[in-house]
N, C-alpha and C positions, 0 to 999 in steps of 0.2 A: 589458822596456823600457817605460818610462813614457810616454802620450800626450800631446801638448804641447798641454795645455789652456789656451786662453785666455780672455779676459772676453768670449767670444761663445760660450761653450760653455752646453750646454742650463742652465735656473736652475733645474733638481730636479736636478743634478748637482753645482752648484757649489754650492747648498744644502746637498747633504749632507756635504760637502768641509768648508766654515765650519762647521757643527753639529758635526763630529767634531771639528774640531781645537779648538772651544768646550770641549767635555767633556773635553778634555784638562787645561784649564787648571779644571775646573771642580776633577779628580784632582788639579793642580798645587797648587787653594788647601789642599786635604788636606795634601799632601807637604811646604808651607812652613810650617806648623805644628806639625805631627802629633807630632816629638819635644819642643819647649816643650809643649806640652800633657799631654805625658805625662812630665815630667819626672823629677815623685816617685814615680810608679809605676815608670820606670826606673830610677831612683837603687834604687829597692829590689829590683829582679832583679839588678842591678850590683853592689850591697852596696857604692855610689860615693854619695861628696856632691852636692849638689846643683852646684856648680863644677865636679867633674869629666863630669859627663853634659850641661854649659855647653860643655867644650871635646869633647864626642864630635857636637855638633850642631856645631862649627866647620868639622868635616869636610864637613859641604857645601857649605861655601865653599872647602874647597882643591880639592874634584871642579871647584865652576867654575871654580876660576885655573886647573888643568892642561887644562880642555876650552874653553874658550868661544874662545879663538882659534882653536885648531883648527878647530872645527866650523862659526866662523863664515867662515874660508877656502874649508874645504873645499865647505859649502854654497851657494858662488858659483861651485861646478866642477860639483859633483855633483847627483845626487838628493836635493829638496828631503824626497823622503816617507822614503827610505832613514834620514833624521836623526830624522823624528819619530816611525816603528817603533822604533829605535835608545834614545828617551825614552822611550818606553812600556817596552820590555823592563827598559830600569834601573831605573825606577819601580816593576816588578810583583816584580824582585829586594828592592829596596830595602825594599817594602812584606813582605815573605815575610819575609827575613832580620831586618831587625830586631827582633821579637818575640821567634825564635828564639835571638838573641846571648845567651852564657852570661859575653861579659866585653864589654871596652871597646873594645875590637883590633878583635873582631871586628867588634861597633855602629860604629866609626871607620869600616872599610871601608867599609860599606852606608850608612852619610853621604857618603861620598865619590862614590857610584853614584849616589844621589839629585841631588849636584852637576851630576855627567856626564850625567843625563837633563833636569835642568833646559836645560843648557846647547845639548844636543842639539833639545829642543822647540824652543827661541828663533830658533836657527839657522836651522830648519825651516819656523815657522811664522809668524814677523812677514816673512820675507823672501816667503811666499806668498799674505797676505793681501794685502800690497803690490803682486804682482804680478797677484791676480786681478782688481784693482780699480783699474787702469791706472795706478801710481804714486801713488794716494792711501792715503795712512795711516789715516784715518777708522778703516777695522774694526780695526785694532787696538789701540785705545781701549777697545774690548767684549770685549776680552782680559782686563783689570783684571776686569769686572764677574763673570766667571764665577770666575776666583781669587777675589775674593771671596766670592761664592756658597758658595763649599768652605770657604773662612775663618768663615764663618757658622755654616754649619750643624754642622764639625764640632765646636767648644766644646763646644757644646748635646748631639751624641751621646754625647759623653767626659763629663761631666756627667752623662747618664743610668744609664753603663755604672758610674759611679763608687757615684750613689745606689743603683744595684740591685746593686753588690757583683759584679759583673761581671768576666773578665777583661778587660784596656786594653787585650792583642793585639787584640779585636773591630774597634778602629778601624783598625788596621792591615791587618787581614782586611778590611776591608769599601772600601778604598782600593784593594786587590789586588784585586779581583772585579770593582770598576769598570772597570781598567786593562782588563783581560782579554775583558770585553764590546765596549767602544769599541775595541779592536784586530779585534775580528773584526768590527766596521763600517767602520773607516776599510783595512782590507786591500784589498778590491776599487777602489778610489775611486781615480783619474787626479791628477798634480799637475801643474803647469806646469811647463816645462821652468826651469830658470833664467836670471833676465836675459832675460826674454822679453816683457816689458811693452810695449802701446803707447807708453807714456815712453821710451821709449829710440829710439823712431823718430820722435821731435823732435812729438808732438801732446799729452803730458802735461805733464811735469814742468820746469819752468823749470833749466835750467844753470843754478846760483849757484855763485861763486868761492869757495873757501872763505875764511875769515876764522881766522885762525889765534888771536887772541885769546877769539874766541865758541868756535870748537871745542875747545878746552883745556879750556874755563869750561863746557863741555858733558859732557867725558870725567870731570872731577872729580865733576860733578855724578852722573854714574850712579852715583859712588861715595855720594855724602850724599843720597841721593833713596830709594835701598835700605835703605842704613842707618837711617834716621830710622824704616820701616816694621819693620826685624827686631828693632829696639830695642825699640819700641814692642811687639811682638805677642811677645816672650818674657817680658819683664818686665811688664807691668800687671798680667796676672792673680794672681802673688805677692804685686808693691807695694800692689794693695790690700787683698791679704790680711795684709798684714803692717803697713802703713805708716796704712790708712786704717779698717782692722778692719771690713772687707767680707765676709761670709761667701762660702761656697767658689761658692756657686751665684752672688751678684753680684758675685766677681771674676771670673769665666767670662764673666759676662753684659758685663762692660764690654771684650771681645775680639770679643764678638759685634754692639754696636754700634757697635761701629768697622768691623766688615764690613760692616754695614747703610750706614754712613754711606761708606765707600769705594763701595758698588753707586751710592748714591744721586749721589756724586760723579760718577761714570760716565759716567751719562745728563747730569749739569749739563758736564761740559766736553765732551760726544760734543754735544750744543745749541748750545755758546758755538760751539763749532770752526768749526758749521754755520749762525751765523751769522756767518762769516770774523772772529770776535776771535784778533786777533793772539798767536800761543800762546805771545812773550814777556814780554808782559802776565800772560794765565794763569800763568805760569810766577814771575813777581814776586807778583803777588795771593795765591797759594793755598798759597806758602810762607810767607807772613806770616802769614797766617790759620794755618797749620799750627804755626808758634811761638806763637803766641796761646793756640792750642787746649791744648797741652803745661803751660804756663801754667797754665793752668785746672784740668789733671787736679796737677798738682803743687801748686797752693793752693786747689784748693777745700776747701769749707766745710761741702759738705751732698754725700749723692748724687747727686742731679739734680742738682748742682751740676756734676759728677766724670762721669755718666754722658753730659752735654749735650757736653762737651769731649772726650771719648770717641767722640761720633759725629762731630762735627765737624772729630777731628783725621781720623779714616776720610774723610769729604768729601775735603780739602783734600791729605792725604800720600798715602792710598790709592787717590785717585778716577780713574789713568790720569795722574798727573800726568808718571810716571816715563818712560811713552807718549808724552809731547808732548814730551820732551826727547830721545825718539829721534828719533821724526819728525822735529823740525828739524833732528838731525846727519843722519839721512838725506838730507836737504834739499842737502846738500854737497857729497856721494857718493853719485849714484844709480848708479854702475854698480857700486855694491863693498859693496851693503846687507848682504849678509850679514856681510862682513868689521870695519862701518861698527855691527852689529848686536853682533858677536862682543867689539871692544874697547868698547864702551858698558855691555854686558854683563860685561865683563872685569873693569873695575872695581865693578862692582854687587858682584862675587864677591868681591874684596878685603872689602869690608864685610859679605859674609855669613862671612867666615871674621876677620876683625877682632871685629867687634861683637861676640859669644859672649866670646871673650877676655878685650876689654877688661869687658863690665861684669861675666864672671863675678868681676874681680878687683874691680870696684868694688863689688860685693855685698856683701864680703865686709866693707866700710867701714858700708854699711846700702844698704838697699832703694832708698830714697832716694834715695843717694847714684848708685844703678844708672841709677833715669829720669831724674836732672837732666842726665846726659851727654847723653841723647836731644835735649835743650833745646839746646845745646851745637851738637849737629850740624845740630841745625833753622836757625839764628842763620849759620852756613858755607854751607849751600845757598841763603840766602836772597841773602848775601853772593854767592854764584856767578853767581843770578841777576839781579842788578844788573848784574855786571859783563856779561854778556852786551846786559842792556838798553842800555847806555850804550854800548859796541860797534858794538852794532848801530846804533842814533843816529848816532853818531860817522863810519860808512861809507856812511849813509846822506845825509850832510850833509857828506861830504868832500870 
């Protein structure tokens, strides 16, 4: 039975609590990449096109439509840490099994575990950073920054394993070994029971009514906030191998500064938060900026040209933005975060199992044709969040 730790429990406890569930996500920026980056090397154990190993990574978006409500209900009953043991175990399957898959059936399955571990972390662990930290959302904002961290650094491995002639299992191996260590630190570790926040006994968290027109325009958005980021981080590294004649090391490289510029984003809206800018501001500002940036990577002219909009679409799409759009649906429903967590996430999952789809088939028109969608969907979330601005105005002045 779990100890009902709260925000007065000792801080080398609750330290190690946040540290592990960091490393989690640090494994998660591995896991959201790991099969785009190893595409062609799987297309060639598959003896499959590049399209077809498009729709075996789709698979991890059908693991999150079949899991992310569940585990976001169940997570508002149950044990917070039960979900995130639960993530890691599918994680360290996912990372085993994929290397070893001899077809597509099978890769499909261990995509679909990957889903289910996503969806299990989420549940687990945006609802207990919330709860350690009296209904403030702040720390999971520093959620982003360590996905990306893993976003980063692994290009760069896969890159190395490629020029040294390496097997690509290695990264997969080496994603698995992580999981397996951070399990045997986060095993001992206490969580909060759930729904057990000082907000909930009237000295956090302000009651807001919901607004059914901002909430809608929120629930879509987890759909076009995710997808703008899977678009972006499957396809760049081809398009500008293909489209902008980048070699293999600076089409890797312009994935790797988009993590850099996601971390960088990070800390810039974890600052703005903390100086109380209104996070539906953030939320109009850093989408525009994020079509801008897309812009740039699709008519630039020079590399720094291509690599500058590459960092900067990482700032603005990857930098927690996706974060500040929870938070305020959380903002709504503080007794049902996990639930609140679960459909935000539900539809993020739609787009992780959408996007593969569509642009595998837009590929097939040109490269091109693949990231100008991305543009597309930047142009609909910005659109989302307007409508939210003007909502919110509008009830504010009613």
């Amino acid at each position: 039975m779990e100890s009902n730790l709260t925000v007065k429990a000792p801080t080398i406890h609750r330290a190690r609590l946040a540290w592990s569930l960091y490393i989690n996500y640090f494994i998660h920026g591995f896991g959201l990449i790991i099969l785009a980056q190893n595409m062609t090397s799987l297309g060639a154990a598959w003896n499959s096109p590049l399209k077809i190993v498009s729709f075996v990574i789709s698979g991890v978006g059908i693991g999150r439509l079949l899991s992310y409500l569940i585990t976001g209900f169940l997570a508002d009953l149950f044990s917070r840490k039960a979900f995130v043991l639960l993530g890691m175990s599918a994680y360290l399957a996912f990372a085993i099994g994929i290397p070893f898959s001899h077809n597509i059936y099978v890769a499909y399955f261990f995509a679909i575990l990957a889903g289910i571990a996503n969806s299990a972390l989420d549940a687990g662990t945006y609802t207990t950073f919330v709860e350690l930290n009296g209904g403030n959302g702040a720390a999971t904002i520093l959620i982003k920054a360590f996905m990306s961290a893993g976003e980063f650094v692994l290009p760069l491995f896969i890159a190395q394993l490629t020029v040294n002639g390496l097997w690509f299992g290695w990264s997969f191996m080496t994603m698995a070994a992580l999981v397996v260590i951070n399990f045997v630190l986060i095993l001992p570790l206490s969580f909060p029971l759930p729904n057990q926040s000082p907000a909930q006994e009237g000295s956090g968290e302000k009651k807001v009514k919901p607004n059914w027109v901002t909430t809608i325009a929120l629930v879509l958005y987890g759909y076009t906030s995710m997808a703008v980021m899977i678009w972006f981080t499957q396809w760049i590294s081809l398009f500008a191998a293909d489209s902008l004649n980048f070699s293999d090391g600076q089409a890797h490289f312009l994935l790797s500064l988009y993590s850099l510029g996601s971390i960088s984003g990070v800390m810039l809206i974890f600052a703005l938060l903390k100086r109380n800018v209104k996070e539906t501001h953030l939320l109009i500002s850093m989408n525009v900026i994020a079509v801008l940036a897309l812009l740039g990577v699709l008519v630039g002219t020079s590399t720094v040209m291509v690599q500058v909009a590459s960092f900067v679409f990482g700032i603005s799409a990857a930098g927690g933005i996706m974060q500040v759009g929870l938070t305020l649906f959380m903002r709504f429903f503080p007794h049902h975060r996990g639930m609140v967590t679960g459909v935000y996430y539900f539809f993020g999952s739609i787009a992780s199992f959408t996007v593969p789809l569509i642009t595998g088939v837009l590929s097939t028109t040109s490269m091109r044709a693949a990231m100008t969608g991305d543009l597309v969907v930047g142009l609909i979330g910005s659109a989302l969040m307007l409508v939210v601005l003007i909502s919110e105005r509008g009830r504010h002045h009613g």
